[in-house]
PDB file with SEQRES, HELIX, SHEET and CRYST1 records, atoms N, CA, C and O in Angstrom:
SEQRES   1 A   70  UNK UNK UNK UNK UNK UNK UNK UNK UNK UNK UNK UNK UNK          
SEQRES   2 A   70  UNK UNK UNK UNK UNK UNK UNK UNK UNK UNK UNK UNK UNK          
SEQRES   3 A   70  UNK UNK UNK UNK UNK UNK UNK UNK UNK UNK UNK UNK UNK          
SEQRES   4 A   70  UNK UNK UNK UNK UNK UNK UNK UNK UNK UNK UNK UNK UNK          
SEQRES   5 A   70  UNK UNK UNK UNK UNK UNK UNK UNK UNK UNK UNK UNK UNK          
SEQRES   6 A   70  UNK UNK UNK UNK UNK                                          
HELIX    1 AA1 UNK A    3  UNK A    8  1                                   6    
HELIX    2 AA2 UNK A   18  UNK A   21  1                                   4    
HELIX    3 AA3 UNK A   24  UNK A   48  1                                  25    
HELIX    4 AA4 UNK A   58  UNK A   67  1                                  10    
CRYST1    1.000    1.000    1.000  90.00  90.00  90.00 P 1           1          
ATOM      1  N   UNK A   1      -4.467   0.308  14.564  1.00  0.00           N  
ATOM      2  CA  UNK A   1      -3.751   1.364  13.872  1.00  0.00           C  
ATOM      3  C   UNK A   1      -2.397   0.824  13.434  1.00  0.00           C  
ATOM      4  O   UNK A   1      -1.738  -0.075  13.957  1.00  0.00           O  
ATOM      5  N   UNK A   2      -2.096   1.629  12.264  1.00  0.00           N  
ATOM      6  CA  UNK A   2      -0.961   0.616  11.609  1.00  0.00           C  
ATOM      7  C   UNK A   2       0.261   1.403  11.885  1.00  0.00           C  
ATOM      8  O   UNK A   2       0.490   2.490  11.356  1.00  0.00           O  
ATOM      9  N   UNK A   3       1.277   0.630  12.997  1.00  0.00           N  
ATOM     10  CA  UNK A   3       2.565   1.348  13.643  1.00  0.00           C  
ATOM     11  C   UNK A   3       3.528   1.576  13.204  1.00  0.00           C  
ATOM     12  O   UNK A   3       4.291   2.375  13.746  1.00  0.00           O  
ATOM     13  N   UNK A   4       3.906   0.773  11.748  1.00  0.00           N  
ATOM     14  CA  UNK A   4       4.939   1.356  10.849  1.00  0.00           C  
ATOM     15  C   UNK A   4       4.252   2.853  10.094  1.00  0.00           C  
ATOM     16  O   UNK A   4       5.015   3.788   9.853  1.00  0.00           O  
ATOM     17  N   UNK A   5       2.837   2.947   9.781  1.00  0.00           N  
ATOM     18  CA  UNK A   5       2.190   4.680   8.890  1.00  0.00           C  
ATOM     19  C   UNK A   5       2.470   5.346  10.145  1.00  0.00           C  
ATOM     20  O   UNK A   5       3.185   6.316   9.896  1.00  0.00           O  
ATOM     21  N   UNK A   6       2.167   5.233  11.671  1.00  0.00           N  
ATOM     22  CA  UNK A   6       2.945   6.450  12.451  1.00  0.00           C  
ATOM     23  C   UNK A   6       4.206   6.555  12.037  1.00  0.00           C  
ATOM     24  O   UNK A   6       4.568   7.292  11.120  1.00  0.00           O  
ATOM     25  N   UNK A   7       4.919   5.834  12.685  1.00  0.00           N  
ATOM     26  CA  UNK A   7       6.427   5.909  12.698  1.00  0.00           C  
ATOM     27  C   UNK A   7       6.813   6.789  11.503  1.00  0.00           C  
ATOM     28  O   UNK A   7       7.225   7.917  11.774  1.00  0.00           O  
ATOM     29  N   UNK A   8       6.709   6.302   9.796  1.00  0.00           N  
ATOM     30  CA  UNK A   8       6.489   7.272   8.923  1.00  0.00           C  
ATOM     31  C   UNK A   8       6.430   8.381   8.508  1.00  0.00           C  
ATOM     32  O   UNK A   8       6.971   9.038   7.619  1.00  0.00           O  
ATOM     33  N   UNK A   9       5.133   8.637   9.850  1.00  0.00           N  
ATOM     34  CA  UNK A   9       4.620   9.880   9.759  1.00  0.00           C  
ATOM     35  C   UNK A   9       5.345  10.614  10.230  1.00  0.00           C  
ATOM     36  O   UNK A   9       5.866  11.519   9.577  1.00  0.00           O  
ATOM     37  N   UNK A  10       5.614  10.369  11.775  1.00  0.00           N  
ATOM     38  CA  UNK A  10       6.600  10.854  12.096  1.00  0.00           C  
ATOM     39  C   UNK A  10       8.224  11.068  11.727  1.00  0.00           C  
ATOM     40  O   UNK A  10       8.965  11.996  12.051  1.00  0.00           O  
ATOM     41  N   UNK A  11       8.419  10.235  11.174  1.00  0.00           N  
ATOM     42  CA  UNK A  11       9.829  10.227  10.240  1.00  0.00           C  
ATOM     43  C   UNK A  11       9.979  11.887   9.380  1.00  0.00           C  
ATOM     44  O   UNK A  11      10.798  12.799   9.265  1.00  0.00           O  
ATOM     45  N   UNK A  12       8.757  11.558   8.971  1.00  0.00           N  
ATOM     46  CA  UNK A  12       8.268  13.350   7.616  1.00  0.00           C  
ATOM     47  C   UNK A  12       7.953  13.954   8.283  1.00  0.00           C  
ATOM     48  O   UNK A  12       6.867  14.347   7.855  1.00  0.00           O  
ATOM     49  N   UNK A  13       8.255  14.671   9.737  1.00  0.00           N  
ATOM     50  CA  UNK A  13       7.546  16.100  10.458  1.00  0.00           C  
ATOM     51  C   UNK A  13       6.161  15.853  10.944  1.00  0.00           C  
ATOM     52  O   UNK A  13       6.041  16.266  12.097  1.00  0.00           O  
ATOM     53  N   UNK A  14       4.855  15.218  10.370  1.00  0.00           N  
ATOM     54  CA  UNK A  14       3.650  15.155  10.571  1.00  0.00           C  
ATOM     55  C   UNK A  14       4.086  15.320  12.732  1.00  0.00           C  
ATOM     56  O   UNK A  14       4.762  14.510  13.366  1.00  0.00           O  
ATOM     57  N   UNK A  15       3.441  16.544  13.277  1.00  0.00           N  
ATOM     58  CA  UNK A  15       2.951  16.705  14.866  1.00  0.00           C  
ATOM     59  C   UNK A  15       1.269  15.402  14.505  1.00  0.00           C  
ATOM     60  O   UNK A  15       0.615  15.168  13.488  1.00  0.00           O  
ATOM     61  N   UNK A  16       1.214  15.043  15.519  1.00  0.00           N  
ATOM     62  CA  UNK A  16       0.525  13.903  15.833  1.00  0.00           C  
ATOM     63  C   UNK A  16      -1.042  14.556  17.226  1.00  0.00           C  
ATOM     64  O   UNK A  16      -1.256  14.199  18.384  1.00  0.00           O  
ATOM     65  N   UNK A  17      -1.766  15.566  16.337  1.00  0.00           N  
ATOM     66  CA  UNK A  17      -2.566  16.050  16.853  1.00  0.00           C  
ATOM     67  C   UNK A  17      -3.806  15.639  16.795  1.00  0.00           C  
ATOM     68  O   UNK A  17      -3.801  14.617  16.109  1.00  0.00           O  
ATOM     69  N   UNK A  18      -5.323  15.990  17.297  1.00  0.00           N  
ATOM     70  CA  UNK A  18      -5.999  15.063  17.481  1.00  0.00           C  
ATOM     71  C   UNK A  18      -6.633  14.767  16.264  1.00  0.00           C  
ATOM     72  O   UNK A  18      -6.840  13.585  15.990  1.00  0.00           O  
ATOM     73  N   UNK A  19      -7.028  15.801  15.369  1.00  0.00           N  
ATOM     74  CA  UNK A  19      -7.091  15.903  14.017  1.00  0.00           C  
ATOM     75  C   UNK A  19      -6.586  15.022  12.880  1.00  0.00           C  
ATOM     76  O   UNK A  19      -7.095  14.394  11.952  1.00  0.00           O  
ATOM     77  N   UNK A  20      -5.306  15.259  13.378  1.00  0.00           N  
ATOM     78  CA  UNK A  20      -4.409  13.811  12.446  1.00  0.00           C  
ATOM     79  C   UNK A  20      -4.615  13.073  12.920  1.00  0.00           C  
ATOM     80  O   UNK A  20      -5.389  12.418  12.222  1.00  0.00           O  
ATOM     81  N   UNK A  21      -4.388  12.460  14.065  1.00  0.00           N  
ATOM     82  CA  UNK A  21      -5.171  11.122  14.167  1.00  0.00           C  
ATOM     83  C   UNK A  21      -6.166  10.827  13.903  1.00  0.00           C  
ATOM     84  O   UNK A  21      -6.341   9.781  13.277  1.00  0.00           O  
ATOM     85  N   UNK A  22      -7.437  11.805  14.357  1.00  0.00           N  
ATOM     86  CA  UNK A  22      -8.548  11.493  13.591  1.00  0.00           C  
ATOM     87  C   UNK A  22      -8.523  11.187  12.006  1.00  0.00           C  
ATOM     88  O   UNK A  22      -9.614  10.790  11.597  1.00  0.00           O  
ATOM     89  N   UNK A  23      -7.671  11.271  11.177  1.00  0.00           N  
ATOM     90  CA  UNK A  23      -7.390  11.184   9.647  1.00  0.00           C  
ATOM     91  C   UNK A  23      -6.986   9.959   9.266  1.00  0.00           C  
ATOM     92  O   UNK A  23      -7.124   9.545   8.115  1.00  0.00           O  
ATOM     93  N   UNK A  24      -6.407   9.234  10.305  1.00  0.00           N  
ATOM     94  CA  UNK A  24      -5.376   8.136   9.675  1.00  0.00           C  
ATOM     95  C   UNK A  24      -5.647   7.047   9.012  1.00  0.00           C  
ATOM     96  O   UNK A  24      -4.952   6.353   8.270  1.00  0.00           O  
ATOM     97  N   UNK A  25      -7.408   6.919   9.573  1.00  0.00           N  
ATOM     98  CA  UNK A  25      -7.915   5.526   9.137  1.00  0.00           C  
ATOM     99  C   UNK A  25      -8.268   5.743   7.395  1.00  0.00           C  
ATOM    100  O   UNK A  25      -8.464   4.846   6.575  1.00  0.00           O  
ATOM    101  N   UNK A  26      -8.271   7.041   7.193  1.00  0.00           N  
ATOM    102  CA  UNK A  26      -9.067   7.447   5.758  1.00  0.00           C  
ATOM    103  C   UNK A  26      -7.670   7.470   4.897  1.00  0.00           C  
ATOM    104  O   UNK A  26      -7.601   7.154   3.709  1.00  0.00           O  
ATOM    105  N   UNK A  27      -6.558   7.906   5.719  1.00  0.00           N  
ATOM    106  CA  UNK A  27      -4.819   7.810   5.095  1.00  0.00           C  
ATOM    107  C   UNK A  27      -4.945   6.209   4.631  1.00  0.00           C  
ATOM    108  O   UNK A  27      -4.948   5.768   3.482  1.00  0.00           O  
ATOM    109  N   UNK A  28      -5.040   5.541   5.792  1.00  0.00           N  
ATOM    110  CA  UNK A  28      -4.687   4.098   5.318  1.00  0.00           C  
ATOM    111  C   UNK A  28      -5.219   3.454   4.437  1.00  0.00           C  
ATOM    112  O   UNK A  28      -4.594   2.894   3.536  1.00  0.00           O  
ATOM    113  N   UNK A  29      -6.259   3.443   4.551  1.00  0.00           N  
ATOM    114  CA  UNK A  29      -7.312   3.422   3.190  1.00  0.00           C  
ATOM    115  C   UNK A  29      -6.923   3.695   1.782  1.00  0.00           C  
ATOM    116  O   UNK A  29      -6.805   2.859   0.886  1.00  0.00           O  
ATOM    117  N   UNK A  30      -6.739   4.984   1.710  1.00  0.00           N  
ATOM    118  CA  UNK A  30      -6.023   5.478   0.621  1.00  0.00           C  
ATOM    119  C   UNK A  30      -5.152   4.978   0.254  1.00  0.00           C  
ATOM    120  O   UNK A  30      -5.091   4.942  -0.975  1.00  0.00           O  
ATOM    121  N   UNK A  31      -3.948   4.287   1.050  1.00  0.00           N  
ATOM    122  CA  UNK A  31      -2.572   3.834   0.923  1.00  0.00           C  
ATOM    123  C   UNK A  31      -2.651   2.252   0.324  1.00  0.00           C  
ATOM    124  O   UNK A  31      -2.016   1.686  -0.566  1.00  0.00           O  
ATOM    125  N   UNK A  32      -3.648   1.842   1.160  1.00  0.00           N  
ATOM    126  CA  UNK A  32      -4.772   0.249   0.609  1.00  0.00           C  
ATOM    127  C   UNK A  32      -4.696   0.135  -1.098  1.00  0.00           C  
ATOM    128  O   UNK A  32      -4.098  -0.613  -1.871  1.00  0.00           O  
ATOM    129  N   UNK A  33      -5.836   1.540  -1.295  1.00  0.00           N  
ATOM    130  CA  UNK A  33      -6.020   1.707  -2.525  1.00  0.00           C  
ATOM    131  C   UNK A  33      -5.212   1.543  -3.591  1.00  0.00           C  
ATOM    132  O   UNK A  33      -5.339   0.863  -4.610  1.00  0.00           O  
ATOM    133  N   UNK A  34      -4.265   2.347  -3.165  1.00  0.00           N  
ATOM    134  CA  UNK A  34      -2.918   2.975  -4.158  1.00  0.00           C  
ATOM    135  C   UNK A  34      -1.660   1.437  -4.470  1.00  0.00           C  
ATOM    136  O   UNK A  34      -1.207   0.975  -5.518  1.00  0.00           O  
ATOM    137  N   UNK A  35      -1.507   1.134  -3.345  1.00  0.00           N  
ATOM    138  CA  UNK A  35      -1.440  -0.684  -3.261  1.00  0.00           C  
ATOM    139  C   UNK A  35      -2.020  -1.356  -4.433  1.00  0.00           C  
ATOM    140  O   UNK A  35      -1.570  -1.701  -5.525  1.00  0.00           O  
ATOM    141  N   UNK A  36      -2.557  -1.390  -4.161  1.00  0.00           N  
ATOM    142  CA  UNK A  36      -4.304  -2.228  -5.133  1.00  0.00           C  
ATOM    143  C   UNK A  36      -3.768  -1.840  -6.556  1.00  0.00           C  
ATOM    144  O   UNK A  36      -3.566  -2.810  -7.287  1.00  0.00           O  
ATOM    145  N   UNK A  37      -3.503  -0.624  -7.079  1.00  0.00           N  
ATOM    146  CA  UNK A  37      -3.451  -0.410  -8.123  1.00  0.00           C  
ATOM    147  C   UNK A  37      -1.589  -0.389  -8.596  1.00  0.00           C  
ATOM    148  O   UNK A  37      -1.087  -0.399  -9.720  1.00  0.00           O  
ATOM    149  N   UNK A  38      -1.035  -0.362  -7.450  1.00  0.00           N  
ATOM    150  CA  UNK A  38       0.501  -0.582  -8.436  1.00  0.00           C  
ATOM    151  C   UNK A  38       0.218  -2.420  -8.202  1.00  0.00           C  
ATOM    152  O   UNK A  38      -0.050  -2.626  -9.386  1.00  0.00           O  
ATOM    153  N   UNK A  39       0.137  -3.337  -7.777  1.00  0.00           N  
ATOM    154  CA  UNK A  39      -0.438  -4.627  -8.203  1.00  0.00           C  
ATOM    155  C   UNK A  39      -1.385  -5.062  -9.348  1.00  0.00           C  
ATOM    156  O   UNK A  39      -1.383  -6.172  -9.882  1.00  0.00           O  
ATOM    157  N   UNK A  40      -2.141  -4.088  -9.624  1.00  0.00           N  
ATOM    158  CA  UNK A  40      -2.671  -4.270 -11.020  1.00  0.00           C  
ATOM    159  C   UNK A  40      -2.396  -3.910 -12.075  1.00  0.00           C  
ATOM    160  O   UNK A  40      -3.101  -4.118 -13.062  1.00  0.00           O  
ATOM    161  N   UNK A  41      -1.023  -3.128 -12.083  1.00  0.00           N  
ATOM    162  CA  UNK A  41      -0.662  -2.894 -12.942  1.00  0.00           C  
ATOM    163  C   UNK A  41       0.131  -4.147 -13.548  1.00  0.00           C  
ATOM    164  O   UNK A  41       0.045  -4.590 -14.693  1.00  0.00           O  
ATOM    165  N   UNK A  42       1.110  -4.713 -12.242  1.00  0.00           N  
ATOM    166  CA  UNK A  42       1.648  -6.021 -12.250  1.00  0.00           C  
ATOM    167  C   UNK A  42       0.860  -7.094 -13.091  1.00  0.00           C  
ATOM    168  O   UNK A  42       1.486  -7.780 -13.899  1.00  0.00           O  
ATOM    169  N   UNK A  43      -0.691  -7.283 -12.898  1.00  0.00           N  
ATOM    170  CA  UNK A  43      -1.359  -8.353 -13.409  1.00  0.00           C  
ATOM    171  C   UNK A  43      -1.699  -7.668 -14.881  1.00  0.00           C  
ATOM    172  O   UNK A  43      -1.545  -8.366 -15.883  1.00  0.00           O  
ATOM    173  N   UNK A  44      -2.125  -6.407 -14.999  1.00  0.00           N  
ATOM    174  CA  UNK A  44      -1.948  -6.159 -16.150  1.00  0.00           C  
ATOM    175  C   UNK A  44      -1.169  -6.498 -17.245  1.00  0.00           C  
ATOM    176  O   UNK A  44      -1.801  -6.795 -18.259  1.00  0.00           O  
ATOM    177  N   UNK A  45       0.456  -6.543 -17.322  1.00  0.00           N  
ATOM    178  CA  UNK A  45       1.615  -6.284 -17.500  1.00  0.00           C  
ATOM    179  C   UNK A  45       1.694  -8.122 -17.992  1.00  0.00           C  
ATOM    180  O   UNK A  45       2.411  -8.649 -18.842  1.00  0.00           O  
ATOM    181  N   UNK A  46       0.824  -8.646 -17.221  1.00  0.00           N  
ATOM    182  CA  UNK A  46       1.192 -10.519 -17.618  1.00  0.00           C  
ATOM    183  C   UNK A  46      -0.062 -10.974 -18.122  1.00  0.00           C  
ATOM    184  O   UNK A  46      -0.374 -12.158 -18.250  1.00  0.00           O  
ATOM    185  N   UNK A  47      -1.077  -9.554 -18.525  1.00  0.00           N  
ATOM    186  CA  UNK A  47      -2.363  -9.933 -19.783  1.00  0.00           C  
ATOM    187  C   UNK A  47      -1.517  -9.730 -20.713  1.00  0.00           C  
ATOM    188  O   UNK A  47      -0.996 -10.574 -21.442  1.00  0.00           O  
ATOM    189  N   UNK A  48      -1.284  -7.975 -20.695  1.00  0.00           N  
ATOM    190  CA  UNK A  48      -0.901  -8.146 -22.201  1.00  0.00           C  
ATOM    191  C   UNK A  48      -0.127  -7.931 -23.260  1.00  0.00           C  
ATOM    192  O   UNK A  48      -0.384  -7.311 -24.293  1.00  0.00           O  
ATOM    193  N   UNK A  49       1.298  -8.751 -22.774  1.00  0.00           N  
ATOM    194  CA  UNK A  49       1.936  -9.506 -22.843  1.00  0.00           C  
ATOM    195  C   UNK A  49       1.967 -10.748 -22.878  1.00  0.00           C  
ATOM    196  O   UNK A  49       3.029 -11.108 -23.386  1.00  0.00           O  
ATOM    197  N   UNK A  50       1.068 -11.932 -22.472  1.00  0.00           N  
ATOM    198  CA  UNK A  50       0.561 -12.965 -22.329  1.00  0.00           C  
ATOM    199  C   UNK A  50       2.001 -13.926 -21.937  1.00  0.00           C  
ATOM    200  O   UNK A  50       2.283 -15.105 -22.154  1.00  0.00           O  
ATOM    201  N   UNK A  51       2.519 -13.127 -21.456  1.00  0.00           N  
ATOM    202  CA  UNK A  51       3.615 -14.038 -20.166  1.00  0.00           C  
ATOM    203  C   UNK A  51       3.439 -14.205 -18.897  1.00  0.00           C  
ATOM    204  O   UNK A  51       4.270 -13.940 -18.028  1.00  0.00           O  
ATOM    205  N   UNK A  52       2.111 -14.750 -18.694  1.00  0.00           N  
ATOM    206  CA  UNK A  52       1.585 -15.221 -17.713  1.00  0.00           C  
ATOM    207  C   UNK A  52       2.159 -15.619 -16.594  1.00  0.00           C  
ATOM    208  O   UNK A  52       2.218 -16.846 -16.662  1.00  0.00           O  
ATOM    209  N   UNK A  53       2.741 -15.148 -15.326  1.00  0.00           N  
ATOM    210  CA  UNK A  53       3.257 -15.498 -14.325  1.00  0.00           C  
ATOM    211  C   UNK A  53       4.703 -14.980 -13.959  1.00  0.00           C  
ATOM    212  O   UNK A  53       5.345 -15.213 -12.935  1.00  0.00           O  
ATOM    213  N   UNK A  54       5.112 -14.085 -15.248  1.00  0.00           N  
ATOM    214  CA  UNK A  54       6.510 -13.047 -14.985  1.00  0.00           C  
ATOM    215  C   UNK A  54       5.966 -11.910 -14.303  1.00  0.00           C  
ATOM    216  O   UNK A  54       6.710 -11.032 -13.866  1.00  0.00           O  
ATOM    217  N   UNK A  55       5.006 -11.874 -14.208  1.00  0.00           N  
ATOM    218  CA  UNK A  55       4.858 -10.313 -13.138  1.00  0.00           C  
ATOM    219  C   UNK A  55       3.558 -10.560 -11.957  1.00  0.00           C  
ATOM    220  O   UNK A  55       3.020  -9.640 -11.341  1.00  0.00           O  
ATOM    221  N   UNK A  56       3.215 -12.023 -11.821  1.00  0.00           N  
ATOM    222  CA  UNK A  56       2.765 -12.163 -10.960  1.00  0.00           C  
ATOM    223  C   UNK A  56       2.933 -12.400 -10.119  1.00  0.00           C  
ATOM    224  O   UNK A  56       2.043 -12.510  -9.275  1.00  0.00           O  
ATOM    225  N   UNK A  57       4.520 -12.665  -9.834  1.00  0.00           N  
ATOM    226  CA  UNK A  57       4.656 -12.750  -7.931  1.00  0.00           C  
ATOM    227  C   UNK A  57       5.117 -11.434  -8.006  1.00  0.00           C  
ATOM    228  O   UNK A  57       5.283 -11.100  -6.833  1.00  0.00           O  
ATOM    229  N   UNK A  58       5.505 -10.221  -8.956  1.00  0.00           N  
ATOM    230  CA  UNK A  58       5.157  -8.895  -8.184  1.00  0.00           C  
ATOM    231  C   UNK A  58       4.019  -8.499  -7.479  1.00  0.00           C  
ATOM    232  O   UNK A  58       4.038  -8.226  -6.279  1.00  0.00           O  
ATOM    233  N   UNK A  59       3.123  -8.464  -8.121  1.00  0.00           N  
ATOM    234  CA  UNK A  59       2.083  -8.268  -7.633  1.00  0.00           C  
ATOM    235  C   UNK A  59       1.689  -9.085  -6.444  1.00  0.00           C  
ATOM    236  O   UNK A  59       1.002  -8.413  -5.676  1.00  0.00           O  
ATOM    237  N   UNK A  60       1.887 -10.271  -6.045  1.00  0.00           N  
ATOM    238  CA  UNK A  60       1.160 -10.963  -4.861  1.00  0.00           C  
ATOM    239  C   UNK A  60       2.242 -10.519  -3.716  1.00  0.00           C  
ATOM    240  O   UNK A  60       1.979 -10.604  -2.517  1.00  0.00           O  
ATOM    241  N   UNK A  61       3.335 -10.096  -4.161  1.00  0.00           N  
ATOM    242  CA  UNK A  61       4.197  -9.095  -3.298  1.00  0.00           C  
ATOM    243  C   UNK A  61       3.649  -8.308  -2.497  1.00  0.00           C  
ATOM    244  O   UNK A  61       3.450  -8.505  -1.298  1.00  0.00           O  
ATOM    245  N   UNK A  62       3.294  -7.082  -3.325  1.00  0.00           N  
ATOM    246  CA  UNK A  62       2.563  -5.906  -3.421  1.00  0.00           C  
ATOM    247  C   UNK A  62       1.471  -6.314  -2.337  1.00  0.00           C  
ATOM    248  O   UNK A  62       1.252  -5.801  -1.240  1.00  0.00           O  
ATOM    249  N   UNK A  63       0.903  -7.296  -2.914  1.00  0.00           N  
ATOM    250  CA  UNK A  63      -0.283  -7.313  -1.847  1.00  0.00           C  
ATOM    251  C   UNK A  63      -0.107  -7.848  -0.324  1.00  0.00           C  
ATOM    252  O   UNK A  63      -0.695  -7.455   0.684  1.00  0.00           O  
ATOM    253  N   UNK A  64       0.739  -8.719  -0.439  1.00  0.00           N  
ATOM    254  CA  UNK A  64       1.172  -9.441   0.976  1.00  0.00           C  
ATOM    255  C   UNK A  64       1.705  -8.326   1.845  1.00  0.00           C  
ATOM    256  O   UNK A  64       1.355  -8.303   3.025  1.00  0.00           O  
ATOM    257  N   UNK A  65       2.709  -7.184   1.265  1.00  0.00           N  
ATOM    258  CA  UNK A  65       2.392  -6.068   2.268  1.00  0.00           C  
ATOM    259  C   UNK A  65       1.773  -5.543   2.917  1.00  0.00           C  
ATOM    260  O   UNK A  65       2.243  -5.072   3.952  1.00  0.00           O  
ATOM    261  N   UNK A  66       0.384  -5.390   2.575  1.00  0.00           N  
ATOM    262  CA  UNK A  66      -0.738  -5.044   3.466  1.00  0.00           C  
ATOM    263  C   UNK A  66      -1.115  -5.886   4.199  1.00  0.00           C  
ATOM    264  O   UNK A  66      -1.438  -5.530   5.332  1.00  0.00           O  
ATOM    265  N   UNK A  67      -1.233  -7.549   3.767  1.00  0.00           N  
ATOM    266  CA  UNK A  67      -1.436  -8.113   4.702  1.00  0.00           C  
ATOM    267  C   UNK A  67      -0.390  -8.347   6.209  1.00  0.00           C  
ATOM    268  O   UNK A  67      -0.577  -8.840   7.322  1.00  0.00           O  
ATOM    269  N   UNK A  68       0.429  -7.877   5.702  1.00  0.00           N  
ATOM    270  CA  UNK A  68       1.898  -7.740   7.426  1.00  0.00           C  
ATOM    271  C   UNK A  68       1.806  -6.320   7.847  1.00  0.00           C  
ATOM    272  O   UNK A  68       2.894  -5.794   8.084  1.00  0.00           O  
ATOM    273  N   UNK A  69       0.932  -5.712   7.968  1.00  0.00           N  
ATOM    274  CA  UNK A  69       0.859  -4.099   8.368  1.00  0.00           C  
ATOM    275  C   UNK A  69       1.845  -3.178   7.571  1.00  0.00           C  
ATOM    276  O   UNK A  69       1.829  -2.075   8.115  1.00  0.00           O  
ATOM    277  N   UNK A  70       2.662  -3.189   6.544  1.00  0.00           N  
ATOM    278  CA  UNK A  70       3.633  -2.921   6.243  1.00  0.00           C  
ATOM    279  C   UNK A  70       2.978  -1.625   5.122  1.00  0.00           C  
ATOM    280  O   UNK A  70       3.752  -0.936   4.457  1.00  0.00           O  
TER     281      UNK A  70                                                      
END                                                                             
């Protein structure tokens, strides 16, 4: 479970009941997703434009976050 999306959660009010927890893995997921797509917008952005590599270490940014639990 990813301990910075509690902390978060808790930051915004979310009570931490069994329900919500039961939810979190389908939250994170979602959050995965949503990731995924502000990074493709990044690779988008260096098609077409064809300045190939000005918006690609945004994006490998973007993604390396998920890979540090972040």
């Amino acid at each position: 479970m990813n301990h910075k999306l509690i902390h978060m959660l808790g930051e915004a009010g979310f009570e931490f009941t069994p329900d919500v927890m039961h939810k979190l893995p389908e939250f994170e997921k979602l959050i995965r997703l949503e990731r995924e797509a502000c990074a493709k917008v990044c690779d988008d952005i260096d098609e077409e434009f064809a300045e190939r590599g000005r918006a690609t270490w945004c994006a490998a940014a973007i993604r390396a976050r998920g890979q540090h639990g972040d």
